[in-house]
Phi, psi and omega in degrees: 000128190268124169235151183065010186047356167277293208271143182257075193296144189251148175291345193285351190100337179245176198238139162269129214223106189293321206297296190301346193053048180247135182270180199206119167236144158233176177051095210232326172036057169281168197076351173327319184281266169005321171291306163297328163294315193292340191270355182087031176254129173316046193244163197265148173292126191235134178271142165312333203276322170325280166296007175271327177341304205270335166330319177299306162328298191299279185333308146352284174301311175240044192010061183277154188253349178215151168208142192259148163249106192290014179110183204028090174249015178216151184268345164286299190178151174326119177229107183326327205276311172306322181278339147303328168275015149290298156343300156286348171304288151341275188328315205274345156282343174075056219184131188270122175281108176273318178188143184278118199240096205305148176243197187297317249242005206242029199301125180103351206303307201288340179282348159261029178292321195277001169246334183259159181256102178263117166240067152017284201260020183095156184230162163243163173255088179063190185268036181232122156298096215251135160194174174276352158090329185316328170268209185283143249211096171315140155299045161211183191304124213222127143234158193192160170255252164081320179253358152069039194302159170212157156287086168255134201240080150106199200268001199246319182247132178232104157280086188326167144200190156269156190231106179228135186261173194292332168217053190227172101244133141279089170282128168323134180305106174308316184321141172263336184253020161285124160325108174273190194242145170293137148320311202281337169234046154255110177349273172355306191263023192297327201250355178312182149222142221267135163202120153254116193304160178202116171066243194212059148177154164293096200241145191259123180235048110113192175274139179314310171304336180317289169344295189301319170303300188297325170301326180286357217256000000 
């Protein structure tokens, strides 16, 4: 699904910036099963090469040549090992990692400056700003994660999705095992408009508040 005529929203989670060929993913939350292991929960180590797959996909397809990671790519805290197997991931994708954007979530990041292309304030795309949204959000055309949106209808269904505005893009958590935040009972988000991957395409079901009326209906 094309928005802004730069952008490509992908069913994979990540957004493309066409004039650049660059794809832009957040929350990546490596290490997570580790993290969880370490809390005394029974869960299997899941490779990297694995949760990268369908980013690979994205790549391919829309034959991008650069990719930005919009923060949080790890979820405890930065680890040289993971970040060399980002690295051979890359390579082996043919793909320029341009730049890394620490998120709340990256405690140590900088201690991988001499291996990552770290950009602290962000980067731009064109006349679109990329950052990780934990802080105050600059006043221009923005893309970001950090929230992880999702559509949720009861206790059963959670949809990620992008949430996009007239000079906005939100993006969904690539991580499959991050929470999302419902849309529907964040104020803020109301004038958004809902676009959720379904299958092997993106669909816009429209501005939230809409969404949000009709469940009352």
């Amino acid at each position: 699904m094309q928005v802004h005529q730069d952008w490509l929203l992908t069913p994979q989670r990540a957004a493309v910036h066409l004039p650049t060929s660059t794809a832009v993913i957040a929350d990546l939350h490596l290490g997570y099963d580790e993290a969880r292991q370490r809390g005394g929960e029974a869960v299997p180590c899941q490779k990297l090469e694995g949760l990268l797959h369908p980013l690979g996909q994205v790549i391919s397809a829309c034959r991008a040549r650069h990719l930005v990671i919009a923060g949080d790519l790890f979820e405890l805290a930065a680890k040289a090992e993971i970040a060399l197997g980002l690295l051979r991931w890359v390579k082996n994708a043919q793909v320029e990692l341009a730049a890394v954007i620490p998120g709340n979530h990256d405690r140590g990041l900088l201690q991988l400056a001499d291996r990552l292309p770290i950009f602290p304030k962000g980067c731009l795309l064109g006349d679109w700003q990329v950052c990780h949204g934990d802080g105050k959000l600059p006043r221009r055309k923005l893309i970001h994660g950090h929230f992880h949106p999702c559509l949720r209808l009861g206790s059963q269904i959670a949809s990620p999705c992008f949430l996009v505005a007239r000079d906005r893009i939100m993006l969904p958590a690539y991580s499959a095992d991050a929470r999302g935040v419902s849309v529907l009972g964040v104020v803020a988000w109301q004038r958004f408009r809902c676009c959720i991957p379904v299958g092997d395409e993106v669909r816009d079901f429209g501005e939230v508040r809409s969404i949000r009326a009709s469940r009352r209906i």
